[in-house]
Every structure is written in structure tokens, then in C-alpha cells.
C-alpha positions in Angstrom: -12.0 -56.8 -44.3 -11.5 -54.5 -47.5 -9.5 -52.3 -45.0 -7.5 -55.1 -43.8 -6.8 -56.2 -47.6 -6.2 -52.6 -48.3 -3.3 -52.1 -45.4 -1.6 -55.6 -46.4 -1.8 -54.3 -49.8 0.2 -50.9 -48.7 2.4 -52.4 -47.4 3.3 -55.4 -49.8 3.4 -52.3 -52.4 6.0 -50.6 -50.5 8.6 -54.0 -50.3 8.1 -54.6 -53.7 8.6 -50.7 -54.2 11.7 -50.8 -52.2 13.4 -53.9 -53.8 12.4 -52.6 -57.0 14.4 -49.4 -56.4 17.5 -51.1 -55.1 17.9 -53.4 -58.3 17.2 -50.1 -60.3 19.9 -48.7 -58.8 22.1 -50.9 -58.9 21.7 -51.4 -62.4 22.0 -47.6 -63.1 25.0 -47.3 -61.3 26.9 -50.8 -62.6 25.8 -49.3 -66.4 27.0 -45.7 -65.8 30.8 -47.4 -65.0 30.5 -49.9 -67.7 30.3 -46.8 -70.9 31.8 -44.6 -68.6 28.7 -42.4 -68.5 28.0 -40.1 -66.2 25.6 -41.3 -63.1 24.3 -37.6 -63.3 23.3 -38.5 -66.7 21.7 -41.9 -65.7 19.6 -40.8 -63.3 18.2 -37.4 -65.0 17.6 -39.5 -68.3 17.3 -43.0 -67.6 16.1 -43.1 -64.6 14.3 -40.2 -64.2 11.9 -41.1 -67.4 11.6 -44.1 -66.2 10.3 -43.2 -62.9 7.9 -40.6 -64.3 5.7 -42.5 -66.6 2.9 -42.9 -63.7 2.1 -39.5 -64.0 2.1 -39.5 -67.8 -0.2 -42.4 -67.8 -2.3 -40.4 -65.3 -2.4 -37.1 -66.7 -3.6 -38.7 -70.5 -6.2 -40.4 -68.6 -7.4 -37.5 -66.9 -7.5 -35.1 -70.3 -9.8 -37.7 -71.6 -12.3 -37.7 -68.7 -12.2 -34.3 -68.6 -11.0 -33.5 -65.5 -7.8 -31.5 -63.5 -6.5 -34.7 -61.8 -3.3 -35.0 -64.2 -2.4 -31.3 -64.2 -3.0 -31.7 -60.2 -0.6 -34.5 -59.9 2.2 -33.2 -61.8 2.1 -30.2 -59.8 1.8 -32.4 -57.0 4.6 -34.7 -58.1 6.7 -31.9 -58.5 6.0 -30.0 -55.6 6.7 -33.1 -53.6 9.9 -34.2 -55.5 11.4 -31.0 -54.3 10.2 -30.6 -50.8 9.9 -33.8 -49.7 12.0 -36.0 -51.4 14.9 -33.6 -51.5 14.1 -32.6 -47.8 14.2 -36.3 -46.5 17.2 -37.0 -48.3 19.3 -33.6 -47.1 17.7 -34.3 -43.3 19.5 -38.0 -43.7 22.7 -36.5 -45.4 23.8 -33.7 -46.6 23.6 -33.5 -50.2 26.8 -32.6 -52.5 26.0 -31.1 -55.9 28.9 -30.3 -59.0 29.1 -26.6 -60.0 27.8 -27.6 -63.2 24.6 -29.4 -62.6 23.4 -26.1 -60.4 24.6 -23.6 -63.4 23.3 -25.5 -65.8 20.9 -27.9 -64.9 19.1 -26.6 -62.1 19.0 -23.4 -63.3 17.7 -24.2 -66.7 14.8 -25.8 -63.9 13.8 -23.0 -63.1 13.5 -20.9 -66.2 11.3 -24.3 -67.5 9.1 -24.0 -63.8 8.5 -20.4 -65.0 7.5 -21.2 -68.3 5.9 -24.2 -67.7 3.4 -22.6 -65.0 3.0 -19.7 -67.5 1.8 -21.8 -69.8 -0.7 -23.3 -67.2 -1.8 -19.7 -65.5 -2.4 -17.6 -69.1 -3.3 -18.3 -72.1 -0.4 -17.4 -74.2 -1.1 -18.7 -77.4 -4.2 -20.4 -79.6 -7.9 -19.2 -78.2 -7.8 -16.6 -75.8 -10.6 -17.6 -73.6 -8.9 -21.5 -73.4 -7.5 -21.4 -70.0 -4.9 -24.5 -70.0 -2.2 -25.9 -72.3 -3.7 -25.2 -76.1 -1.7 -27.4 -78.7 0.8 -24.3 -79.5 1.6 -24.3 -76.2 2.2 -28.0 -75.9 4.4 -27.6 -79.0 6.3 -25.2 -77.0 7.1 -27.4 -74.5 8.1 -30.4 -76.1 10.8 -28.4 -78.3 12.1 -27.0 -74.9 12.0 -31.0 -73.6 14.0 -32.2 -77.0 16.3 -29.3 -76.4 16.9 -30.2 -72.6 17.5 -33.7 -73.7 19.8 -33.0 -76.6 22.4 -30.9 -74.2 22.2 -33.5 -71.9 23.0 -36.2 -74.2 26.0 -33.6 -75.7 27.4 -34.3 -71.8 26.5 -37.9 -71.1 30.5 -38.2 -70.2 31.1 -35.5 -67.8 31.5 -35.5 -63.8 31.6 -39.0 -64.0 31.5 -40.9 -60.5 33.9 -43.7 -59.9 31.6 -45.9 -57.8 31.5 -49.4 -56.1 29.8 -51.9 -58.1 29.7 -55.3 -58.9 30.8 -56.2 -62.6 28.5 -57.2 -64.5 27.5 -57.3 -68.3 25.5 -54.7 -70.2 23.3 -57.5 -70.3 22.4 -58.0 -66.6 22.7 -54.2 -66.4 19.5 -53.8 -68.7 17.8 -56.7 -66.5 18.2 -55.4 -63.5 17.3 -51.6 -65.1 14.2 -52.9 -66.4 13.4 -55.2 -63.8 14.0 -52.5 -61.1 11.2 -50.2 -63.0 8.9 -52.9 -62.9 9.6 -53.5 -59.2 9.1 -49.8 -58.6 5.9 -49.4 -61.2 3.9 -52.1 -59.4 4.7 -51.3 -55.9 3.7 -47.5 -56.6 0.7 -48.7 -58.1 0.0 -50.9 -54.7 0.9 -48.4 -52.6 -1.5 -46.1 -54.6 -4.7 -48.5 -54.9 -4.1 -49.2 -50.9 -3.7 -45.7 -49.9 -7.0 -44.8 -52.0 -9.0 -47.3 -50.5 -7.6 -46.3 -46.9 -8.5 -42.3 -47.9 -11.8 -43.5 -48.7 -12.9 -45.2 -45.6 -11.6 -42.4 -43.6 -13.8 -40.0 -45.1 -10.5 -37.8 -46.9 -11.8 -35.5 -49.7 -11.3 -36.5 -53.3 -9.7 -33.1 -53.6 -6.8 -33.9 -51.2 -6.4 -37.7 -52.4 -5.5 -36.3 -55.9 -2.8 -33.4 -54.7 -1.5 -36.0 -51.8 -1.9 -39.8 -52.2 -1.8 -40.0 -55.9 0.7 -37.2 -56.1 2.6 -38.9 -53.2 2.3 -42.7 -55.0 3.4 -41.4 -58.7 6.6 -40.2 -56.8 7.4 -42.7 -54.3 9.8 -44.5 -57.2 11.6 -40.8 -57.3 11.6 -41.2 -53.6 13.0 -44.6 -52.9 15.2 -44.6 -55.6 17.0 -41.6 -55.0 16.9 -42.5 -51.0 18.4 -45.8 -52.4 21.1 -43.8 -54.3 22.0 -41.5 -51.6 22.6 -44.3 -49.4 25.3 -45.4 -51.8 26.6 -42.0 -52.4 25.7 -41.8 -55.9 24.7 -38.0 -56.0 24.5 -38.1 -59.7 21.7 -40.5 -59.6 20.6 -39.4 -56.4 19.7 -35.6 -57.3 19.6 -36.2 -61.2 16.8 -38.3 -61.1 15.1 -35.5 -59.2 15.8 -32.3 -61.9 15.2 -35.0 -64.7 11.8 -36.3 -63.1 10.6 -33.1 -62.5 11.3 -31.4 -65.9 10.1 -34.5 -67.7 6.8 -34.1 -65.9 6.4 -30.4 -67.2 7.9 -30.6 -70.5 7.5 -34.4 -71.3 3.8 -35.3 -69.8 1.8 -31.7 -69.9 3.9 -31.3 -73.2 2.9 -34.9 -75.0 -0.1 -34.9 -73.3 -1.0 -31.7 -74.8 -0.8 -32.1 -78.2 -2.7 -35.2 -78.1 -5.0 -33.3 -76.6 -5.5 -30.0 -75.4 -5.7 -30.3 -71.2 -8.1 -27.4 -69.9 -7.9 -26.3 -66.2 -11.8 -27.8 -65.5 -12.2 -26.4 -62.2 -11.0 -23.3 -60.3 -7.3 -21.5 -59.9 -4.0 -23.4 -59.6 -2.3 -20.1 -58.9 -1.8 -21.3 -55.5 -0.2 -24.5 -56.5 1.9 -23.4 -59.2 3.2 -20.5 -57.1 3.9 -23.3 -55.1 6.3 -25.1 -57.5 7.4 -21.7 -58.1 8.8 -20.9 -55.2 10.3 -24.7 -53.9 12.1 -24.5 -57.4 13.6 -20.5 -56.3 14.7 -22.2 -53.2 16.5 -25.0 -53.9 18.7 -22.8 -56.1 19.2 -19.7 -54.0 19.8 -22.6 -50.7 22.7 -24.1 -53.3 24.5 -20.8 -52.6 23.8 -20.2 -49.0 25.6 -22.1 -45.7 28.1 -24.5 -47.4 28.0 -24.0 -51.2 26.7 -26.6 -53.6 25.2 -28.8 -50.6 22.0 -29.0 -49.4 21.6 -29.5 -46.0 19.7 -30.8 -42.8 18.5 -27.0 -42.4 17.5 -26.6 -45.7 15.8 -29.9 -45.9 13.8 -29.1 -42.7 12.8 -25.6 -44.5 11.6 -27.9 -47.5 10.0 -30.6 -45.3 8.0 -28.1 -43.1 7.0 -26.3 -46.4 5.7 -29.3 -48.0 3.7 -30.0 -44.7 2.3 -26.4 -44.7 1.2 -26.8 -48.6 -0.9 -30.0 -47.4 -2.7 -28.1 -44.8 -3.6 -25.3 -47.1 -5.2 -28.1 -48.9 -7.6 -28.9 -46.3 -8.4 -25.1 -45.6 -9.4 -25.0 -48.9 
């Protein structure tokens, strides 16, 4: 019975999930054409916050019980934003990027991956013997977040897409925004509970649940929602939420997170897993300069797809 409750559960979270990112969508995109804002800018701010506070709430948890599941699932997260979510979405259609938000924005990605997982492997600054993010560290990290954020506000108005939309006021713009995040937290959180329960009674280590199912559920909203986006050719939103998401979860949550607290790595070596990021964040930009330039496509998403499914068997082995 509890695994009956638990499937109908999965997939109740999932409708809701989907629904949730369509009216989030549609929101972002009729608000981006009301002010004239770029939907580049949308989705890597708006959106992309939006989408990521799941894994904030679960890394804070996770520093108070003293334990790696936060640091985990933002590795996770991000390991799957790029992999997955970008490999499903290049395998359905190709993926067209703007000079400027690979020179800029997705390079700046990478330098912050490399910091970021610096920050994770050594310790750089504070105690010496600390292995994790110490409060200097955080501190580093949120200034690099409020700098991201400030240049990105400095060019809310460029590469702006003219898009189909239905005209509507700022006001049903904000409902459907905020409605669409609640659609898209409480189907994640569904699809997470069910997919838990489902682990469990198969006999799936804790281990894998945290750097797969809990991973995987804090990014479904990234996934439907840019799925959702590509499907109506908004590439700003589409790939934006995915740099914005992703940088928000190393700057943003590990940052935050760490001057509340400081988050120690409890158990073990995430050299692997970091390398990991590392590398899926090298790819993207050395594929956005190889085949057709500034597109992603169905090759390179099967690279990233059958990458991400190697990375979950290595989990196993280990």
C-alpha cells in the first residue's frame, strides 16, 4: 500500500510539476516583453533563483545535522543541470546561444566552477585543518554572487527576444510567476517524497538517493521549466535559467549557507564529484565552439547524457 501511495504520489508530483513550469513560463516570458527585459535575464535571475531554493533549503538543513547531503546535492544538482538537463534538451533540439552569454556568462561559469570547487577541495583560508567552506571562504563567494548579479542587472535590456505571448498585465504576470514556482516547488517536493519512499523499498543506498533522487528532485523545476521554454523557443529562458541555477547553487546556497554556518565535508573525498562538475562545465564551453558554433547539439547532448549516466554508475561502484 505505502508503495502504491508512493507511485500515485510520483506521479501526481510530476503533473503538478509540469503545470507549474508552464504557468512559470509563461509568466517569465509575457513579463520579459512587457519592460522589455531580456528573457536571458529572466530566466538566469528570476527564474533561475526561483528554481533553486530547494537545494538552499536542503543544504542549511544538512549543515545543521551535520552531515554532506547539501554539499552532495549541489554538486549533484549541478552536475545534473549540465548533463542532463542540457543533454535532453540539445537531443530534442538543438540549442542556439548569443555570442555574449558564452563570452561572458558561461565563461565567467566556469572561472566560478573552479573557484567554487577550490574552495570545497582545500582549505584556502581560516583553519588549516577545516576541510570545507570556513566563513572567509563563504564571504568569498557571496561577493563573487553580488558581483555576478550586479553585471547582470547592468544588462537586464540586451539580446532581447521578441516572443509570442498573450498580453497580459504586470499584475497577472507576477501571478502566474509566483504561482508557477509554487506549482513547480510542490511537485518537486512530491516527486522527491515519492521517489524516496520507492528508493527505500527497493533496497537503493542512502548514498545514491542523496547524489541521484534528491539531486534529481531539487532540479526537476530547472528541468521542466527550461524543457517548457525550449519548446517555445525562448533560449534566453531556456539556457539562462541553467547558468543562473547553477551559479546560484555555488555562490548563492554553499555561499549563504556558509556564513551561517561553516559546512564541513563530514565524510570522505568529493574529488571525484567535483572533478565531475569540473569537467561538464569545460565541456559545455569548449562544445560551444565545435560543429556549428554557439549551438549545442544532438551529438553533444548525447556526449552529456551518456556522461551523466556513467557518473551514476560510478556511484554504485563506490
Amino acid at each position: 500500500m505505502e508503495l502504491f501511495n508512493s507511485l500515485v504520489l510520483f506521479g501526481l508530483g510530476f503533473f503538478v510539476l509540469i503545470k507549474g513550469a508552464q504557468i512559470l513560463v509563461h509568466g517569465a516570458v509575457a513579463t520579459a516583453n512587457i519592460f522589455k527585459v531580456s528573457t536571458w535575464f529572466i530566466g538566469a535571475i528570476v527564474v533561475s533563483i526561483g528554481t533553486s531554493i530547494p537545494e538552499f533549503s536542503i543544504n542549511l538543513a544538512s549543515v545543521f545535522s551535520n552531515n554532506d547531503v547539501g554539499i552532495a546535492t549541489v554538486l549533484g544538482s549541478n552536475i545534473f543541470n549540465v548533463l542532463m538537463v542540457l543533454g535532453i534538451m540539445a537531443i530534442i533540439s538543438p540549442i542556439i546561444m548569443h555570442r555574449s552569454w558564452i563570452l561572458r556568462d558561461l565563461l565567467a561559469f566556469v572561472f566560478i566552477t573552479f573557484i567554487t570547487s577550490a574552495v570545497i577541495l582545500f582549505p584556502l583560508l581560516g583553519d588549516p585543518s577545516f576541510y570545507g567552506i570556513t566563513t572567509p571562504e563563504a564571504g568569498i563567494l557571496v561577493a563573487l554572487f553580488l558581483a555576478w548579479l550586479i553585471q547582470m542587472i547592468r544588462r537586464w535590456d540586451e539580446a532581447h527576444e521578441n516572443l509570442d505571448f498573450e498580453v497580459v498585465t504586470f499584475f497577472t504576470a507576477a501571478v502566474y510567476i509566483i504561482g508557477g514556482l509554487v506549482g513547480v516547488f510542490i511537485g518537486g517536493n512530491w516527486v522527491v517524497d515519492g521517489a524516496v519512499v520507492i528508493a527505500d523499498v527497493f533496497g537503493v543506498s542512502p548514498a545514491v538517493i542523496g547524489f541521484t533522487v534528491i539531486a534529481l528532485g531539487t532540479s526537476l523545476p530547472e528541468l521542466v521549466v527550461s524543457t517548457v521554454a525550449l519548446a517555445k523557443k525562448s533560449y534566453g529562458i531556456a539556457v539562462g535559467n541553467i547558468v543562473g541555477s547553477s551559479v546560484f547553487n555555488f555562490l548563492g546556497v554553499l555561499g549563504v549557507t556558509g556564513l551561517i554556518r561553516e559546512t564541513p565535508i563530514v565524510e570522505g573525498s568529493l574529488l571525484f564529484d567535483v572533478s565531475f562538475v569540473i569537467i561538464s562545465a569545460l565541456l559545455w564551453f569548449t562544445f560551444m565552439f565545435t560543429g556549428k558554433n554557439y549551438t549545442l547539439g544532438r551529438a553533444e547532448g548525447l556526449v552529456f547524457t551518456t556522461l551523466y549516466v556513467f557518473f551514476i554508475f560510478s556511484l554504485f561502484n563506490r
